[in-house]
C-alpha atoms as an extended CHARMM CRD file, in Angstrom:
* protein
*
       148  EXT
         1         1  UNK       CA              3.4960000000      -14.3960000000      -23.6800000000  PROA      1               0.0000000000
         2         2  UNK       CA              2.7230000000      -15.3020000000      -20.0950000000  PROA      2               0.0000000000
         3         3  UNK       CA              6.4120000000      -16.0900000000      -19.6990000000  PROA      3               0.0000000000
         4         4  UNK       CA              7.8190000000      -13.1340000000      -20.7920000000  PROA      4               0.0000000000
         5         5  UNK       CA              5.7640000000      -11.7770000000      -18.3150000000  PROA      5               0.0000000000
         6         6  UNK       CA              6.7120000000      -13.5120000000      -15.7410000000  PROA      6               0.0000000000
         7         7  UNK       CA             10.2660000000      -12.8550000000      -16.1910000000  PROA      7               0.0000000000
         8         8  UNK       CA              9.6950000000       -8.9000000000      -16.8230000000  PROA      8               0.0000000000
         9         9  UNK       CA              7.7520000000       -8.8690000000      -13.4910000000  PROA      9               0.0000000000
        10        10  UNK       CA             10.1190000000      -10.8750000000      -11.3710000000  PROA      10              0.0000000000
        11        11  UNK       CA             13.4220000000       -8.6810000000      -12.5010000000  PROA      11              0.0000000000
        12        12  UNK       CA             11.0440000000       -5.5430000000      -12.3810000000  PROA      12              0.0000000000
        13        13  UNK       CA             10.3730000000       -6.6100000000       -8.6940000000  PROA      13              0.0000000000
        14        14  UNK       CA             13.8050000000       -8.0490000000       -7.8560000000  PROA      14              0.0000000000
        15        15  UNK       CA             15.5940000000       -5.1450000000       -8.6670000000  PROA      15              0.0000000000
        16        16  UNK       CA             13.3470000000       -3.2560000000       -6.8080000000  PROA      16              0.0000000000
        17        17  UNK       CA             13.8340000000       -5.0910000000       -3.5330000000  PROA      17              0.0000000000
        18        18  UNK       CA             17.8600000000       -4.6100000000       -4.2030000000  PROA      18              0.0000000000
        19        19  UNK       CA             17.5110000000       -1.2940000000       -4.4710000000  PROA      19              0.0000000000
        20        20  UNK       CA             15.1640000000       -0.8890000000       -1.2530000000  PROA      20              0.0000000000
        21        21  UNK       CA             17.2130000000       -3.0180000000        0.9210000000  PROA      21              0.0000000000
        22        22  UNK       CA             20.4150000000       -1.3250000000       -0.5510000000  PROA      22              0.0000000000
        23        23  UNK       CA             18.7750000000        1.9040000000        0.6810000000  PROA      23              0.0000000000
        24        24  UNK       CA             18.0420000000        0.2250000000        4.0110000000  PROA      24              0.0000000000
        25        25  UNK       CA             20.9380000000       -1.5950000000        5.1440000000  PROA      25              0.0000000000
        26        26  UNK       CA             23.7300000000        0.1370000000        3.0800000000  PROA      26              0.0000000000
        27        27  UNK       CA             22.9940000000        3.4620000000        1.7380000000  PROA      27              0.0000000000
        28        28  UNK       CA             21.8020000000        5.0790000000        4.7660000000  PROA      28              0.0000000000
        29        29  UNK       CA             24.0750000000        3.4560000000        7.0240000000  PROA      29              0.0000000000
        30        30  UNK       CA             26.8770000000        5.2130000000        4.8740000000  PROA      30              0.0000000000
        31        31  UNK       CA             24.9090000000        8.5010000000        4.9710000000  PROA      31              0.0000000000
        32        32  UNK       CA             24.8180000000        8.5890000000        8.6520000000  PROA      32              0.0000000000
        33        33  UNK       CA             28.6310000000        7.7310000000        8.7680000000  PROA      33              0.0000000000
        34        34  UNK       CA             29.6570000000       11.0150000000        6.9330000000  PROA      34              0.0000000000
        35        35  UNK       CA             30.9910000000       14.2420000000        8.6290000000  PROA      35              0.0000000000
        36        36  UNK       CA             29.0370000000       16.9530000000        9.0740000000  PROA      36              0.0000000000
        37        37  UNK       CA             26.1360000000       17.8500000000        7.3140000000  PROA      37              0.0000000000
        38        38  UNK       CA             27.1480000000       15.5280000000        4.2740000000  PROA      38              0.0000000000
        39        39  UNK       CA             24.8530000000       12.7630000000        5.0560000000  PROA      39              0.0000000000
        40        40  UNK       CA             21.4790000000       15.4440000000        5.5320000000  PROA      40              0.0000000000
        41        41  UNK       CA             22.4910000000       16.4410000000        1.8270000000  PROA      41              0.0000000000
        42        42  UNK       CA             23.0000000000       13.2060000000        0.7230000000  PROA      42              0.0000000000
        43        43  UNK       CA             19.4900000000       12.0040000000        2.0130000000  PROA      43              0.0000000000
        44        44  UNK       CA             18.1830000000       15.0320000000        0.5270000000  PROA      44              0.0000000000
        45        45  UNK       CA             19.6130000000       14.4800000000       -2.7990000000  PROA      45              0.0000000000
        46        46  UNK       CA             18.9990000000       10.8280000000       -2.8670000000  PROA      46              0.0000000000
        47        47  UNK       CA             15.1900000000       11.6840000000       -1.7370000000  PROA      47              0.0000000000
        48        48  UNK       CA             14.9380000000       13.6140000000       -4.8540000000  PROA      48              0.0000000000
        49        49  UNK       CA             16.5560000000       11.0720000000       -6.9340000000  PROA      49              0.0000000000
        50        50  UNK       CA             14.5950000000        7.9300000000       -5.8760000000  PROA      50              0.0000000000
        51        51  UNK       CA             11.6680000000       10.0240000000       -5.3760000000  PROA      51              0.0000000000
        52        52  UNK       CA             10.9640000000       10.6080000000       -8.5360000000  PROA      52              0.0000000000
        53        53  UNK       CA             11.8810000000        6.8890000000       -9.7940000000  PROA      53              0.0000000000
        54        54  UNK       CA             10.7660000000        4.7680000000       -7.3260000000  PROA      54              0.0000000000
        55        55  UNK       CA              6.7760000000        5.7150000000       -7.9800000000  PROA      55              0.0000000000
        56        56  UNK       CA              6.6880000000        4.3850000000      -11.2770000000  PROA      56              0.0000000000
        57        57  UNK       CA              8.8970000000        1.4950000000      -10.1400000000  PROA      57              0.0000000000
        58        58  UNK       CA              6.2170000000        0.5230000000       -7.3580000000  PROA      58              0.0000000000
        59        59  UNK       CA              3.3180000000        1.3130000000       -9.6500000000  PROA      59              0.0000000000
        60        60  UNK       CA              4.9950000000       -0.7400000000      -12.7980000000  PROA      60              0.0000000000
        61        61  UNK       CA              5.6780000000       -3.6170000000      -10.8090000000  PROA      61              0.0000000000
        62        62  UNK       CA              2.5650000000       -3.5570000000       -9.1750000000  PROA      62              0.0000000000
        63        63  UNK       CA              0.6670000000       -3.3760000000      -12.8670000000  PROA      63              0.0000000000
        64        64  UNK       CA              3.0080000000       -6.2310000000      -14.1340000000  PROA      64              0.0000000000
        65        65  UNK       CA              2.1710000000       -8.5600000000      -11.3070000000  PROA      65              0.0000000000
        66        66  UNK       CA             -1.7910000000       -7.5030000000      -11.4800000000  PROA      66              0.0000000000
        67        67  UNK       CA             -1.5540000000       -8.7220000000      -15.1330000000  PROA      67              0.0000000000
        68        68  UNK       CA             -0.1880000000      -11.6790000000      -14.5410000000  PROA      68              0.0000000000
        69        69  UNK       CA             -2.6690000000      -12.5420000000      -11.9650000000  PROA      69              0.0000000000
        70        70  UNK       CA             -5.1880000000      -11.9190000000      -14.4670000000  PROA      70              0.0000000000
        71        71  UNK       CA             -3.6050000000      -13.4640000000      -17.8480000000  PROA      71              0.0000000000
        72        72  UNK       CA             -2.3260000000      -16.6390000000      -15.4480000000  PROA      72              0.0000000000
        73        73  UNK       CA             -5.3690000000      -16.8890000000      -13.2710000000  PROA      73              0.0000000000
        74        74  UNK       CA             -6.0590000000      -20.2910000000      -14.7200000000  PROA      74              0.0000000000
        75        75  UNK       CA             -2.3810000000      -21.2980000000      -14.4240000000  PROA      75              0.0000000000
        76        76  UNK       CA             -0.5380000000      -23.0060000000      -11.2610000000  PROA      76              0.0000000000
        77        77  UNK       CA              0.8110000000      -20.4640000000       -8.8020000000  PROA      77              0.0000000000
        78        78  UNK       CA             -1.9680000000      -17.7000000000       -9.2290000000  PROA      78              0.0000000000
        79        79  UNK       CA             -2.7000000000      -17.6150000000       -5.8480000000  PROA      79              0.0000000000
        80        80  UNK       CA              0.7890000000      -16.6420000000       -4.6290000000  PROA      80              0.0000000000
        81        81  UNK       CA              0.7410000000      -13.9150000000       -7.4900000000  PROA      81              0.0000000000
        82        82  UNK       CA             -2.4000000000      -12.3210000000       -6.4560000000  PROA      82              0.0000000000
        83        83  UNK       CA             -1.1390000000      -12.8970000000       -2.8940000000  PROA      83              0.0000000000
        84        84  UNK       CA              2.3020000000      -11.0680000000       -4.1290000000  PROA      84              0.0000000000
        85        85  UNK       CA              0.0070000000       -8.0180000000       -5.8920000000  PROA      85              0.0000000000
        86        86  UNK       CA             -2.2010000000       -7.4620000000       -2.7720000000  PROA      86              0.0000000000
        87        87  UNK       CA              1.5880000000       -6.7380000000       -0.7710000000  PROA      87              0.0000000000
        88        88  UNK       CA              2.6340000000       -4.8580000000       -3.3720000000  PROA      88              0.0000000000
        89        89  UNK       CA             -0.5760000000       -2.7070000000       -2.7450000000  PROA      89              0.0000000000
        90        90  UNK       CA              0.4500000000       -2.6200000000        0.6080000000  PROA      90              0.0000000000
        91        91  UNK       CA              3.6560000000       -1.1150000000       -0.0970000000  PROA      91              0.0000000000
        92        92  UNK       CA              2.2580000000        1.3310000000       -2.1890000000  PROA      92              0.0000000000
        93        93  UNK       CA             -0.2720000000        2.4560000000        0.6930000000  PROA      93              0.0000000000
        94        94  UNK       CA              2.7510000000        2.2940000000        3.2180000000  PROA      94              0.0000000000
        95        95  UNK       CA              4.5840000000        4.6790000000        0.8700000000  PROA      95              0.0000000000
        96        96  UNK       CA              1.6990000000        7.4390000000        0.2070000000  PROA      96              0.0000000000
        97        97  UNK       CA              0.5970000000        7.8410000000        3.9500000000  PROA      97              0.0000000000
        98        98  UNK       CA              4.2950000000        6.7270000000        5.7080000000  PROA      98              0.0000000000
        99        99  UNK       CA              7.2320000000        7.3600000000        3.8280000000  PROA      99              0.0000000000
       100       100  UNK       CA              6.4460000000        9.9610000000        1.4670000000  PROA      100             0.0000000000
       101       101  UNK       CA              5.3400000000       12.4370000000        3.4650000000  PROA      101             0.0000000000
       102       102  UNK       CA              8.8210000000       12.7060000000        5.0710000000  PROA      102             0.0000000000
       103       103  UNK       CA             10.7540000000       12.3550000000        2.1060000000  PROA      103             0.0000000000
       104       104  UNK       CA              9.0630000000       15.5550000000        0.5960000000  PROA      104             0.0000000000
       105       105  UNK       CA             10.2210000000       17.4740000000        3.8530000000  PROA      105             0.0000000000
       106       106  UNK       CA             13.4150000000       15.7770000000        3.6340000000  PROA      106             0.0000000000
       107       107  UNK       CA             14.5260000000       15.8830000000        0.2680000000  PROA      107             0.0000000000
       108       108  UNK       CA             14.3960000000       20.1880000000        0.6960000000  PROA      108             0.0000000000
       109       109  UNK       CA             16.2830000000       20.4420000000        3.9180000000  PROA      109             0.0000000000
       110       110  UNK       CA             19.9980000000       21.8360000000        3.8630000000  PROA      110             0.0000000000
       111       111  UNK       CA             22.0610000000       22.7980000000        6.6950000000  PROA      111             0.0000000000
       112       112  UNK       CA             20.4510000000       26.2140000000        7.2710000000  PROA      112             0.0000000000
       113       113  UNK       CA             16.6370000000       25.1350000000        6.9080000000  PROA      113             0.0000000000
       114       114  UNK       CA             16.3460000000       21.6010000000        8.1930000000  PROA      114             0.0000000000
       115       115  UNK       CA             14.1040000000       21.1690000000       11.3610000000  PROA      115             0.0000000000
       116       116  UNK       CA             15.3030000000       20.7100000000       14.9990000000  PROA      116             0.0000000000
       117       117  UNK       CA             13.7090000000       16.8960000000       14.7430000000  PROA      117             0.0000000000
       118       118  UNK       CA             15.2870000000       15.9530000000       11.0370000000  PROA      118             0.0000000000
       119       119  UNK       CA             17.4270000000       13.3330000000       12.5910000000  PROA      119             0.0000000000
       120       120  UNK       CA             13.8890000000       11.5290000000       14.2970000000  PROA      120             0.0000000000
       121       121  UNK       CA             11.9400000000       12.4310000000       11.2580000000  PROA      121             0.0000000000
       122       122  UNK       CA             14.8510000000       10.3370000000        9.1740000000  PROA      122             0.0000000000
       123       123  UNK       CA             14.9330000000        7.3520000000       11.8850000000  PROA      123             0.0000000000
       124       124  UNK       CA             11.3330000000        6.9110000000       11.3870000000  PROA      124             0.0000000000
       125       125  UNK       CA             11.2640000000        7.5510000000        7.9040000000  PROA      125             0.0000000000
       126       126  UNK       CA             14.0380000000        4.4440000000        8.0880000000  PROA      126             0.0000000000
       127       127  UNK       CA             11.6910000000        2.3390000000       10.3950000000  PROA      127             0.0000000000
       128       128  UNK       CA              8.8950000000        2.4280000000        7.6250000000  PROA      128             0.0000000000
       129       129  UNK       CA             10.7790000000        1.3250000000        5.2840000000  PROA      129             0.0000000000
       130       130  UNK       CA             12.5680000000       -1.8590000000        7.0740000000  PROA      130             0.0000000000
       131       131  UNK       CA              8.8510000000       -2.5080000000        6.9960000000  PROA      131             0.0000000000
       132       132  UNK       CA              8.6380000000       -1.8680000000        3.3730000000  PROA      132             0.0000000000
       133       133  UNK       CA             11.4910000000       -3.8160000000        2.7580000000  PROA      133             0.0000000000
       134       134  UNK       CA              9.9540000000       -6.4980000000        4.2180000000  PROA      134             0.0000000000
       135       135  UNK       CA              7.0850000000       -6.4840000000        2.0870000000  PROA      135             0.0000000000
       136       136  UNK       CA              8.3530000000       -6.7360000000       -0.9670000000  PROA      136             0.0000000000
       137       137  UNK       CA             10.6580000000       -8.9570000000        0.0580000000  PROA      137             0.0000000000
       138       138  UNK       CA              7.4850000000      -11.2890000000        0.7140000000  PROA      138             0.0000000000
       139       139  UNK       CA              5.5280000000      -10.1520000000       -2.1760000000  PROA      139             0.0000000000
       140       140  UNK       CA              9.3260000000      -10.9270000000       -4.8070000000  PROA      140             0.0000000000
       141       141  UNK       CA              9.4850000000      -14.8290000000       -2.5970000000  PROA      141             0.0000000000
       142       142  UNK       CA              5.9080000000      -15.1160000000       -3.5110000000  PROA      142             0.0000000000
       143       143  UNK       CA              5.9500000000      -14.0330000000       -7.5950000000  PROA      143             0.0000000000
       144       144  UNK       CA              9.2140000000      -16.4930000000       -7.4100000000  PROA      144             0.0000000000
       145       145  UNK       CA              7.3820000000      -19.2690000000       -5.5180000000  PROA      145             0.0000000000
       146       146  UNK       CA              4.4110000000      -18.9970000000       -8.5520000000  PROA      146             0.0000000000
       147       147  UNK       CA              7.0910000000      -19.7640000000      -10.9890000000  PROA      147             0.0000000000
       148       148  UNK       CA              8.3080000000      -22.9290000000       -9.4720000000  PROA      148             0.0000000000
């Protein structure tokens, strides 16, 4: 049982960090390539899609790696798995106060409401989550590092 859990919270969490740093370093980038007002209405739409994912994502992943720190706690590695759960609390945090604040502006704006600041509001919304990135990045080398 405990690996089957492993391996359901290491792809849960792998494909999560693919996903963020596909947002981060290719998604975006593309977004603020387009013409026009195209990439405010693709952030927009893509804040609504992800939105309503990527909480259940964070939360699931975080659950997954909680139980295994508790099921494997006598097992090598557990250290790096609690380690990888307290980052993935961090992310969570980082998400609620940082990142989804903006993205509930942002995912309503169009070209006739948006603010005068959207374009800061969207750099700093993309700032928080390099940092994001970043720590689930850490917190998917450490779940992989318990493994091995």
């Amino acid at each position: 049982m405990l690996s089957t859990l492993q391996v359901f919270t290491v792809v849960s969490v792998g494909l999560m960090v693919g996903v963020e740093f596909s947002v981060a370093f290719i998604v975006n980038r593309i977004l603020k390539a387009l013409p026009g007002d195209a990439g405010l209405l693709g952030r927009a739409h893509g804040g609504r899609m992800l939105g309503a994912l990527m909480p259940f994502w964070y939360i699931g992943s975080l659950v997954l790696s909680g139980i295994w720190a508790v099921i494997g706690w006598s097992h090598h590695g557990a250290g790096l798995v609690v380690g990888a759960a307290g980052l993935l609390i961090v992310s969570v945090l980082m998400s609620v106060a940082l990142l989804v604040p903006i993205n509930n502006r942002a995912k309503t704006w169009t070209a006739e409401n948006r603010p005068a600041d959207w374009q800061e509001q969207g750099d700093r919304w993309d700032r928080y989550h390099y940092v994001r990135v970043a720590v689930i990045v850490a917190a998917f080398t450490l779940l992989v590092a318990a493994l091995v």
